[in-house]
N, CA, C, O and CB atoms as a CASP TS submission, in Angstrom:
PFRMAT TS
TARGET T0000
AUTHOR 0000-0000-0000
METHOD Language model
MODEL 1
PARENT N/A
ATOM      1  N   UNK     1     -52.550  44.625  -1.082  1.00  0.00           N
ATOM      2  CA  UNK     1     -51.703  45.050  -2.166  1.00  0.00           C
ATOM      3  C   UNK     1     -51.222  46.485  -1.947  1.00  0.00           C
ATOM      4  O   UNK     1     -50.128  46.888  -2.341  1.00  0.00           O
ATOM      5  CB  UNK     1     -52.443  44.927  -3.488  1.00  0.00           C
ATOM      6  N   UNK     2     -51.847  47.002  -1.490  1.00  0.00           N
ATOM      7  CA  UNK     2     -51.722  48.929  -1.335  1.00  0.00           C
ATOM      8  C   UNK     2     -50.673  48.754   0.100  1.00  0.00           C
ATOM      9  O   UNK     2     -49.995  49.731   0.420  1.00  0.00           O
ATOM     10  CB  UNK     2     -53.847  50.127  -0.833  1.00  0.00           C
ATOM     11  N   UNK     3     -50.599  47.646   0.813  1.00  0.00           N
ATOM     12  CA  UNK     3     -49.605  47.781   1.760  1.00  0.00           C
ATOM     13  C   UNK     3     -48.279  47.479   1.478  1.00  0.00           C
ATOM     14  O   UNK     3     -47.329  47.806   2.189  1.00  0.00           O
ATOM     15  CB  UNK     3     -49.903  47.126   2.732  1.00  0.00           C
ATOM     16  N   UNK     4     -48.196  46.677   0.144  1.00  0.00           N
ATOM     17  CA  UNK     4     -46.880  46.031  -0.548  1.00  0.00           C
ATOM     18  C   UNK     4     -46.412  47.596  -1.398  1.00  0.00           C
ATOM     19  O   UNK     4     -45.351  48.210  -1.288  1.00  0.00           O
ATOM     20  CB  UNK     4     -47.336  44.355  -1.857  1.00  0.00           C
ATOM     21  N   UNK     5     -47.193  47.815  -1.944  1.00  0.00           N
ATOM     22  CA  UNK     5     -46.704  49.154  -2.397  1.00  0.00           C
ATOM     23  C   UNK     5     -46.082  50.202  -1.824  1.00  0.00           C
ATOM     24  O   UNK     5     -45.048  50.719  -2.246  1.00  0.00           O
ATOM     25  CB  UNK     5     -47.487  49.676  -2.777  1.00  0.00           C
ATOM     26  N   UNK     6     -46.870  50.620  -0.588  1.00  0.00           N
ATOM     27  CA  UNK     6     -46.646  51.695   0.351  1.00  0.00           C
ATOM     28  C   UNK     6     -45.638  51.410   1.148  1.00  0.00           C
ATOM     29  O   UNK     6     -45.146  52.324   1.809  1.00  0.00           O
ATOM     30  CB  UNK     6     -47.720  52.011   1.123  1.00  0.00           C
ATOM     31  N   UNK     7     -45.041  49.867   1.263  1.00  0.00           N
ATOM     32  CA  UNK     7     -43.849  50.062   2.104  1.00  0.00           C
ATOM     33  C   UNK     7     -42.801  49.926   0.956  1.00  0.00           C
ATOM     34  O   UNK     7     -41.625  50.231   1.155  1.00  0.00           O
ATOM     35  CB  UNK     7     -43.674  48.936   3.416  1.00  0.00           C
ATOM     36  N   UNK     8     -43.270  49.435  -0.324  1.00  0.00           N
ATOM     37  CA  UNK     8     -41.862  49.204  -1.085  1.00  0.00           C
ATOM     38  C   UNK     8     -41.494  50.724  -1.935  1.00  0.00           C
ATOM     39  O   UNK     8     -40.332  50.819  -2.328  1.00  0.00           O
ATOM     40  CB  UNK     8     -42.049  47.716  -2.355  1.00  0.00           C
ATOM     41  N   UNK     9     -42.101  51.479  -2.123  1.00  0.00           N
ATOM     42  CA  UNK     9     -42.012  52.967  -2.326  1.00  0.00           C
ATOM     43  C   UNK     9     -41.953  53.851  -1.120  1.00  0.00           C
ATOM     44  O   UNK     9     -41.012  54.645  -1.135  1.00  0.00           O
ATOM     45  CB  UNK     9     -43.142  53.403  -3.088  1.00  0.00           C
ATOM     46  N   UNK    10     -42.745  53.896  -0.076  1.00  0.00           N
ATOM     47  CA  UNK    10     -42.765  54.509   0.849  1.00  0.00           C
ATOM     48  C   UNK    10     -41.442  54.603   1.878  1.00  0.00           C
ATOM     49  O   UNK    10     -41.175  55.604   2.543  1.00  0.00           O
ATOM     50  CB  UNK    10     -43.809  54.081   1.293  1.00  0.00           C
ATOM     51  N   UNK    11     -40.733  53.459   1.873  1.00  0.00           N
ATOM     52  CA  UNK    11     -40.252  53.525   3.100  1.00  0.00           C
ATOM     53  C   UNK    11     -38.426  53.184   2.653  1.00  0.00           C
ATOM     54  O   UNK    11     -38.043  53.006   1.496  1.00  0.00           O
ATOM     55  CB  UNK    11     -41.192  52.316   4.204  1.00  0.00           C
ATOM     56  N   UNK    12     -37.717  53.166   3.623  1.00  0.00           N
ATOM     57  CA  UNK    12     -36.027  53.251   3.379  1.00  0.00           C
ATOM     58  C   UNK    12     -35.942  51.162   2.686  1.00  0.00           C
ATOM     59  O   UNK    12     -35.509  50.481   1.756  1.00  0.00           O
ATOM     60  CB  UNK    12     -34.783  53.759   5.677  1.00  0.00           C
ATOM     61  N   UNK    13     -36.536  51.079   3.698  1.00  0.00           N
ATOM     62  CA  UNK    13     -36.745  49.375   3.797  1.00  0.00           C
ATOM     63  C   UNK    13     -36.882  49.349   2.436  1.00  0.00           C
ATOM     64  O   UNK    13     -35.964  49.349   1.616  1.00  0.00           O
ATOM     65  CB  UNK    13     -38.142  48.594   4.721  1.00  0.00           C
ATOM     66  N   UNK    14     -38.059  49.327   2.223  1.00  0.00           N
ATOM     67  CA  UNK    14     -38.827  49.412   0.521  1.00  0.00           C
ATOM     68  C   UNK    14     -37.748  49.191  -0.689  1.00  0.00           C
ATOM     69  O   UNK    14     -37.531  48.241  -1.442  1.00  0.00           O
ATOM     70  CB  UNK    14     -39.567  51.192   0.164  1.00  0.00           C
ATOM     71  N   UNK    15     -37.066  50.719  -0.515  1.00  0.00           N
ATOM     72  CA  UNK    15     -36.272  50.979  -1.435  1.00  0.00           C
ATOM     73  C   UNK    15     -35.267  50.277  -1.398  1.00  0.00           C
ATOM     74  O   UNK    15     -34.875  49.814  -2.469  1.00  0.00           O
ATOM     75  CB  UNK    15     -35.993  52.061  -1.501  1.00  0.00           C
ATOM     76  N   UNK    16     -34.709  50.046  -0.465  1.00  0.00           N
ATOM     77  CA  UNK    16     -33.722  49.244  -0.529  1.00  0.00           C
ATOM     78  C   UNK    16     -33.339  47.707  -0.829  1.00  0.00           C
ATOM     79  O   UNK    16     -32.377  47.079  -1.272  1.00  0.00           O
ATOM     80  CB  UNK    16     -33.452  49.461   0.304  1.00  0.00           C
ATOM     81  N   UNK    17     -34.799  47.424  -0.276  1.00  0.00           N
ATOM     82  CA  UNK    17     -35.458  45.810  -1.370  1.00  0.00           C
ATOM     83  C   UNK    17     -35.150  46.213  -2.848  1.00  0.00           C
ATOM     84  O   UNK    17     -34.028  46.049  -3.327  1.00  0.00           O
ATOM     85  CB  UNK    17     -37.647  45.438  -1.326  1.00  0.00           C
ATOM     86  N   UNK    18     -36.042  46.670  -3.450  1.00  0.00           N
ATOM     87  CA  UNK    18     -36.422  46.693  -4.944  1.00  0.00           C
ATOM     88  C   UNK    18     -35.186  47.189  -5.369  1.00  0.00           C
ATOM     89  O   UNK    18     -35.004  46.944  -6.562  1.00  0.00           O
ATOM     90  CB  UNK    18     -37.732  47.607  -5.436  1.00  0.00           C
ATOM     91  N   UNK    19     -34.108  47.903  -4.739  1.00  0.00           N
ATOM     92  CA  UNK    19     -32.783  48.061  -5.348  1.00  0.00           C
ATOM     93  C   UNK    19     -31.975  46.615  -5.148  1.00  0.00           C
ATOM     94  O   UNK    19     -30.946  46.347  -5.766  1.00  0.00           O
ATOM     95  CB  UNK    19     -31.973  49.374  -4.611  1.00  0.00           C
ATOM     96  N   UNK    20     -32.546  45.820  -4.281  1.00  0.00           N
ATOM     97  CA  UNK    20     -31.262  44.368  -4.224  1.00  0.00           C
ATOM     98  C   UNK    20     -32.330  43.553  -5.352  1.00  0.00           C
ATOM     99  O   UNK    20     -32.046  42.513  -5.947  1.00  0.00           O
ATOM    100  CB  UNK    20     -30.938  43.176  -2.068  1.00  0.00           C
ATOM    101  N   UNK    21     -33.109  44.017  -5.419  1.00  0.00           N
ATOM    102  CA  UNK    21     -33.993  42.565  -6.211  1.00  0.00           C
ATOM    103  C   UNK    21     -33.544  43.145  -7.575  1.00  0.00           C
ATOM    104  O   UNK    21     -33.347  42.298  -8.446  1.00  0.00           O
ATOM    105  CB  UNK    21     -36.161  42.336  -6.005  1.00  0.00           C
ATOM    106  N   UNK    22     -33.341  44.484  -7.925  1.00  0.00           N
ATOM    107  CA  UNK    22     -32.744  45.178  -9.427  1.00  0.00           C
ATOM    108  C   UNK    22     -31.766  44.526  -9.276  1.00  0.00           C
ATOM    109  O   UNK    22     -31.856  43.760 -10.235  1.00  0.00           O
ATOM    110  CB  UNK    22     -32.424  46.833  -9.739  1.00  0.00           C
ATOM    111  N   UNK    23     -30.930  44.277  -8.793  1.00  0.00           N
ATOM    112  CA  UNK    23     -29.279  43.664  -8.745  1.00  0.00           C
ATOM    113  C   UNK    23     -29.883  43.039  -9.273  1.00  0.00           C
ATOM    114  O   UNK    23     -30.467  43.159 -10.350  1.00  0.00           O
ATOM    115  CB  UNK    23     -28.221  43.163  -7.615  1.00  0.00           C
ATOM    116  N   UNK    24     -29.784  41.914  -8.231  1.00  0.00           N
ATOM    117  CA  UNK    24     -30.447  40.381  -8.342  1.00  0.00           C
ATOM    118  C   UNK    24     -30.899  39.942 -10.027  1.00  0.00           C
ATOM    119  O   UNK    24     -30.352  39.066 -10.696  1.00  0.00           O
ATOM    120  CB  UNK    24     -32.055  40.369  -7.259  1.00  0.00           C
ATOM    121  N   UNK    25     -31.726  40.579 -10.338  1.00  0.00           N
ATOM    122  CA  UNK    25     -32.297  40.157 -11.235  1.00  0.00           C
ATOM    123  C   UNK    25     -31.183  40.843 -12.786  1.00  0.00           C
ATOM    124  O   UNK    25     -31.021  40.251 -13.853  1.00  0.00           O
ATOM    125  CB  UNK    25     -33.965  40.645 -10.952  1.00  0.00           C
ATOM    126  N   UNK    26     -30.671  42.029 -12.441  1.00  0.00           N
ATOM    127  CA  UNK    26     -29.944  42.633 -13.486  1.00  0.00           C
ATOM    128  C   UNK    26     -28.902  41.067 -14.002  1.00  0.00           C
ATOM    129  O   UNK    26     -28.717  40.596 -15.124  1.00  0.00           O
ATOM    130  CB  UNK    26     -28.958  44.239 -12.769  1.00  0.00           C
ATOM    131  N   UNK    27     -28.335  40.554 -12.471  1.00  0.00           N
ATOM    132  CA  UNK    27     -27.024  39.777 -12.556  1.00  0.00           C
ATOM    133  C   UNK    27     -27.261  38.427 -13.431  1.00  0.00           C
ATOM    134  O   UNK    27     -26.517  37.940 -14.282  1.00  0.00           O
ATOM    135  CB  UNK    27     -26.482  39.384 -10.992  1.00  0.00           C
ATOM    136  N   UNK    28     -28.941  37.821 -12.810  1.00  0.00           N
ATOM    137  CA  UNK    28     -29.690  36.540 -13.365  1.00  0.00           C
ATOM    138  C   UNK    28     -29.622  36.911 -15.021  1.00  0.00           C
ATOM    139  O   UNK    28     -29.428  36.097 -15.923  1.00  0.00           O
ATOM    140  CB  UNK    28     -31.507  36.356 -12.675  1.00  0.00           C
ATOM    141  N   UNK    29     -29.815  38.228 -15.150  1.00  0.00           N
ATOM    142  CA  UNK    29     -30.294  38.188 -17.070  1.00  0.00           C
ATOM    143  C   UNK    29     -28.612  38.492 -17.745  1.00  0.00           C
ATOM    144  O   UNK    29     -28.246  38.375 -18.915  1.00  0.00           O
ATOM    145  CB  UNK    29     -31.832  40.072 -17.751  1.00  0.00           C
ATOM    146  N   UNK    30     -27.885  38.871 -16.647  1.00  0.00           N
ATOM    147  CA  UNK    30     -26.269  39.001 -17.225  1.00  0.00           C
ATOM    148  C   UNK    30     -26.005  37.644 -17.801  1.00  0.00           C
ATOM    149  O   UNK    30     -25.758  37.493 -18.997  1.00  0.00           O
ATOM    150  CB  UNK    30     -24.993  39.354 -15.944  1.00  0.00           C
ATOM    151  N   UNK    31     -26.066  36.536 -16.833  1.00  0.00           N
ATOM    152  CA  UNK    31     -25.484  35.582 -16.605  1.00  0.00           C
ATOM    153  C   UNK    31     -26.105  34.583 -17.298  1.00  0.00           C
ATOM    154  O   UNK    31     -25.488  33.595 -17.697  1.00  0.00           O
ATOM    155  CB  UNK    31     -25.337  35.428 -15.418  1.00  0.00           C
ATOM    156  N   UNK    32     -27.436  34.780 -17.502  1.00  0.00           N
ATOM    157  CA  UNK    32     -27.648  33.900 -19.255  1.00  0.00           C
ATOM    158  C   UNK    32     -28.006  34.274 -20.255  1.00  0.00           C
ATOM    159  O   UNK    32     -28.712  33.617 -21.020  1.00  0.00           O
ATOM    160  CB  UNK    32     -28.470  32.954 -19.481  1.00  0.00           C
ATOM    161  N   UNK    33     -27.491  35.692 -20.505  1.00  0.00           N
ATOM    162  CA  UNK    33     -27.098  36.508 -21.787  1.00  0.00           C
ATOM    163  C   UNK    33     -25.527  35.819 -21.965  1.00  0.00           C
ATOM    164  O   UNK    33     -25.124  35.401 -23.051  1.00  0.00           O
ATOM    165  CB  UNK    33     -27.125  38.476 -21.514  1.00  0.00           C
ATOM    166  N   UNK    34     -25.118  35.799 -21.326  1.00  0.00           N
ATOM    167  CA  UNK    34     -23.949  35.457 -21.181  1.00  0.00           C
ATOM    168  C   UNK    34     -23.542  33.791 -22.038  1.00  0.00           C
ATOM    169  O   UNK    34     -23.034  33.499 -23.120  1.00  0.00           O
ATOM    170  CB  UNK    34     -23.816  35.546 -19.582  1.00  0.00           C
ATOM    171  N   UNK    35     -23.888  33.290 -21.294  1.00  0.00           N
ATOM    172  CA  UNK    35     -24.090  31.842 -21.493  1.00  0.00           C
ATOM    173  C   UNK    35     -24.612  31.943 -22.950  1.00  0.00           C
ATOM    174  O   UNK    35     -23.692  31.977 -23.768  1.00  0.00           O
ATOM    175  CB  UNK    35     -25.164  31.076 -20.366  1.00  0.00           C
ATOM    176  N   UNK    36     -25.490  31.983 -23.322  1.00  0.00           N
ATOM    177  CA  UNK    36     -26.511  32.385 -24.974  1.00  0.00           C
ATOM    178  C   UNK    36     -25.236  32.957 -25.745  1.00  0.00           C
ATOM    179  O   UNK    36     -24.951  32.288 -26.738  1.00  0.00           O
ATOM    180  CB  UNK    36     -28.150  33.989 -24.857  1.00  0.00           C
ATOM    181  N   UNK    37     -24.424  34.031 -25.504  1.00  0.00           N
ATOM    182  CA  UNK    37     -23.445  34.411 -26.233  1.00  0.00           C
ATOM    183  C   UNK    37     -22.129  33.405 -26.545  1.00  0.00           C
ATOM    184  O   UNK    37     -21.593  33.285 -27.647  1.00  0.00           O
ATOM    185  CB  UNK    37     -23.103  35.551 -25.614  1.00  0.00           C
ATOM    186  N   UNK    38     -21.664  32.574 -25.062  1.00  0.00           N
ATOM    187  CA  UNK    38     -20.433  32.113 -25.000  1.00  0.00           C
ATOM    188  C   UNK    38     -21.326  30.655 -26.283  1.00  0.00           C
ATOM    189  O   UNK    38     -20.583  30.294 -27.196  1.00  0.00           O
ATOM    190  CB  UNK    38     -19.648  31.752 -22.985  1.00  0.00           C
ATOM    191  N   UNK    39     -22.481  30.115 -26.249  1.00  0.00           N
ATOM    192  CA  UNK    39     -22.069  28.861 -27.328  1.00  0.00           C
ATOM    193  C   UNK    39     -22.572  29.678 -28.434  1.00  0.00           C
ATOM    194  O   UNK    39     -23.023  28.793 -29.161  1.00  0.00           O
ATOM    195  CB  UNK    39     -22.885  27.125 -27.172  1.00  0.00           C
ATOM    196  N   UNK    40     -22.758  30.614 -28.947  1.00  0.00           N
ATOM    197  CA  UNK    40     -23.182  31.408 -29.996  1.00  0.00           C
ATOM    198  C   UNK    40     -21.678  31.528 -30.744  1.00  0.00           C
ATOM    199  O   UNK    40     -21.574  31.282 -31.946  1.00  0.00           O
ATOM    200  CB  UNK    40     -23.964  32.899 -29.460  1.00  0.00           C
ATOM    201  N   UNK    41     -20.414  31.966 -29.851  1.00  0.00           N
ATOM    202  CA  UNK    41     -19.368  32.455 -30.240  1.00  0.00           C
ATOM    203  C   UNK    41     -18.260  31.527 -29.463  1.00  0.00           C
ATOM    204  O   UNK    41     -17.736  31.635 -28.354  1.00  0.00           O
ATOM    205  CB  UNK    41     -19.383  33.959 -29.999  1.00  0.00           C
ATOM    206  N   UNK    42     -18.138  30.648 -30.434  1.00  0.00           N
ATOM    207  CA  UNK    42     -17.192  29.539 -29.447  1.00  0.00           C
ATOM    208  C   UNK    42     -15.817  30.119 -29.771  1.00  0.00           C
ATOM    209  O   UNK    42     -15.669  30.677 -30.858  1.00  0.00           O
ATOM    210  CB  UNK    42     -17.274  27.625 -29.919  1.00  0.00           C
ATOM    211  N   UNK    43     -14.613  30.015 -28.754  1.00  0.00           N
ATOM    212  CA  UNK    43     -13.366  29.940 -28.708  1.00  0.00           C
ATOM    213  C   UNK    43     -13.281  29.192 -29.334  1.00  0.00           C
ATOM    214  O   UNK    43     -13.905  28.166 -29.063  1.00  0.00           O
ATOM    215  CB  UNK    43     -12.750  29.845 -27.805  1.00  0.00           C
ATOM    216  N   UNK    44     -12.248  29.256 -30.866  1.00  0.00           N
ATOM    217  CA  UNK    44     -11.546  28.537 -31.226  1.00  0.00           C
ATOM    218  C   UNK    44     -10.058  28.194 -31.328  1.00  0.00           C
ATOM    219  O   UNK    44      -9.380  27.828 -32.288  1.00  0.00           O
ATOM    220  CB  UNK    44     -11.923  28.583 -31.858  1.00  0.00           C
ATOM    221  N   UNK    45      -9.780  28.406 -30.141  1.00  0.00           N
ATOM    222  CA  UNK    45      -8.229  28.950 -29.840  1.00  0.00           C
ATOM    223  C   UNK    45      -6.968  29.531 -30.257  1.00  0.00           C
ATOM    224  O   UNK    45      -6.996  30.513 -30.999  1.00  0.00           O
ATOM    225  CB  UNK    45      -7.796  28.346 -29.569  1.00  0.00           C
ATOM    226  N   UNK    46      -6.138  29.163 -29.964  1.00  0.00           N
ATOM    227  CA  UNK    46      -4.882  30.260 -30.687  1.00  0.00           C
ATOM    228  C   UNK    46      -4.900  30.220 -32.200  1.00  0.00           C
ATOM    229  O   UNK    46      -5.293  29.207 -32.778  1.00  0.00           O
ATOM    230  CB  UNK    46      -3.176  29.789 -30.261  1.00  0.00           C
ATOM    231  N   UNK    47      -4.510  31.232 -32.823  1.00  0.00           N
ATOM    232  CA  UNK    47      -4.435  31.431 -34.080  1.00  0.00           C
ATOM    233  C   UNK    47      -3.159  30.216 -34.770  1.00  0.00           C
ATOM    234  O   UNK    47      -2.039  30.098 -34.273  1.00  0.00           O
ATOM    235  CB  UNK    47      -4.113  33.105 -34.220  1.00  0.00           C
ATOM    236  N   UNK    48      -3.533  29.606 -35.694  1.00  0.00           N
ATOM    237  CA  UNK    48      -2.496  28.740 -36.359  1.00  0.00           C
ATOM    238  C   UNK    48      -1.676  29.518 -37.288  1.00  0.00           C
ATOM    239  O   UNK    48      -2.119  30.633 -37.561  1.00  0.00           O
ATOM    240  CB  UNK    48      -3.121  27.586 -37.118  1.00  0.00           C
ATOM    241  N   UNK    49      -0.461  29.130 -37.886  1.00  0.00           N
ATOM    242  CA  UNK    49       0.228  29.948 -38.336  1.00  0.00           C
ATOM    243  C   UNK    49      -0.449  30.431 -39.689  1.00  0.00           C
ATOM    244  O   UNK    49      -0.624  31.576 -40.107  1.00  0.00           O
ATOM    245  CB  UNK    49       1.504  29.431 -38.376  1.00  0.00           C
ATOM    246  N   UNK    50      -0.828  29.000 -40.331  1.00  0.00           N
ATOM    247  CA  UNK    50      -1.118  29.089 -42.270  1.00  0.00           C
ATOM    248  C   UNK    50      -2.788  30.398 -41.825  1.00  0.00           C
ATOM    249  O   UNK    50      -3.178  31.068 -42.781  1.00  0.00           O
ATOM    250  CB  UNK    50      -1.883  26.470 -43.476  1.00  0.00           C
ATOM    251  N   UNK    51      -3.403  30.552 -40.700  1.00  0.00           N
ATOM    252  CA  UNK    51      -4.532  31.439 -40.998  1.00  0.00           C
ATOM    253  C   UNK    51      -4.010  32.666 -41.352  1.00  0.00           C
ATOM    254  O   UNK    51      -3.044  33.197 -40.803  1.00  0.00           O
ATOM    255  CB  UNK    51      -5.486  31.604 -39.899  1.00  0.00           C
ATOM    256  N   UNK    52      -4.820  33.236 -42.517  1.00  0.00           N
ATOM    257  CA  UNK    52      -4.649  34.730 -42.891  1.00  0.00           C
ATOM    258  C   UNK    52      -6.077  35.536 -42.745  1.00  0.00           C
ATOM    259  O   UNK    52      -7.137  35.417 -43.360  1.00  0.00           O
ATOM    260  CB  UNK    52      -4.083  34.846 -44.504  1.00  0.00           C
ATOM    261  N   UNK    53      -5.737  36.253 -41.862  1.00  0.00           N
ATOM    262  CA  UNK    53      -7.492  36.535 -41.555  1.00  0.00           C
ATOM    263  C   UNK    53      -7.325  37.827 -42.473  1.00  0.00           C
ATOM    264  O   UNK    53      -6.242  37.808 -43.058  1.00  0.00           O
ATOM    265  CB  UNK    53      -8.197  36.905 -39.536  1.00  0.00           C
ATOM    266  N   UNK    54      -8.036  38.844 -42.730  1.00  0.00           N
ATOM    267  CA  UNK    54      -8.546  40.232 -43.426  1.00  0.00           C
ATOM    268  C   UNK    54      -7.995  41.170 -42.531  1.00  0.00           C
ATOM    269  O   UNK    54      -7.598  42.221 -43.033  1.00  0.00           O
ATOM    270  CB  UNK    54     -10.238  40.470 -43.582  1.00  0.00           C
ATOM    271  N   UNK    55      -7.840  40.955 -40.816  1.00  0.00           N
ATOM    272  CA  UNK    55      -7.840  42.197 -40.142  1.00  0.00           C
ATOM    273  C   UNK    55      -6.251  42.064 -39.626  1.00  0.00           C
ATOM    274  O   UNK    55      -5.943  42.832 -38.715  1.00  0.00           O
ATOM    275  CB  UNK    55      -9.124  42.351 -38.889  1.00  0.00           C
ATOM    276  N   UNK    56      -5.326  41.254 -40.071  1.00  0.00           N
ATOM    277  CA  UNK    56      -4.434  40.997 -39.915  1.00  0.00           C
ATOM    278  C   UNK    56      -3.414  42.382 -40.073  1.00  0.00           C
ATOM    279  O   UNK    56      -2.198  42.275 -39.909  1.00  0.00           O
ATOM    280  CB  UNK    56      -4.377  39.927 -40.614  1.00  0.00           C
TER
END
């Protein structure tokens, strides 16, 4: 375990892992935050004429 550490802090290698696995993982929690939002907030497409919304 102290060797997983010492090269993933220690070394260029290291760092440069745990910065693609931050991607990596940043993009995985984008992408079904994402998803969770899009059926949360469905498109209901173009505005019809008779709608009168408030922010109009």
């Amino acid at each position: 375990m102290d060797a997983i550490f010492s090269f993933l802090f220690g070394t260029r290698e290291g760092f440069a892992a745990l910065f693609l696995i931050g991607i990596a993982l940043f993009g995985i929690i984008a992408f079904v935050m994402e998803k969770r939002t899009h059926k949360l907030y469905v498109d209901r497409g173009p505005k019809q004429d008779g709608d009168d919304s408030f922010w109009d």
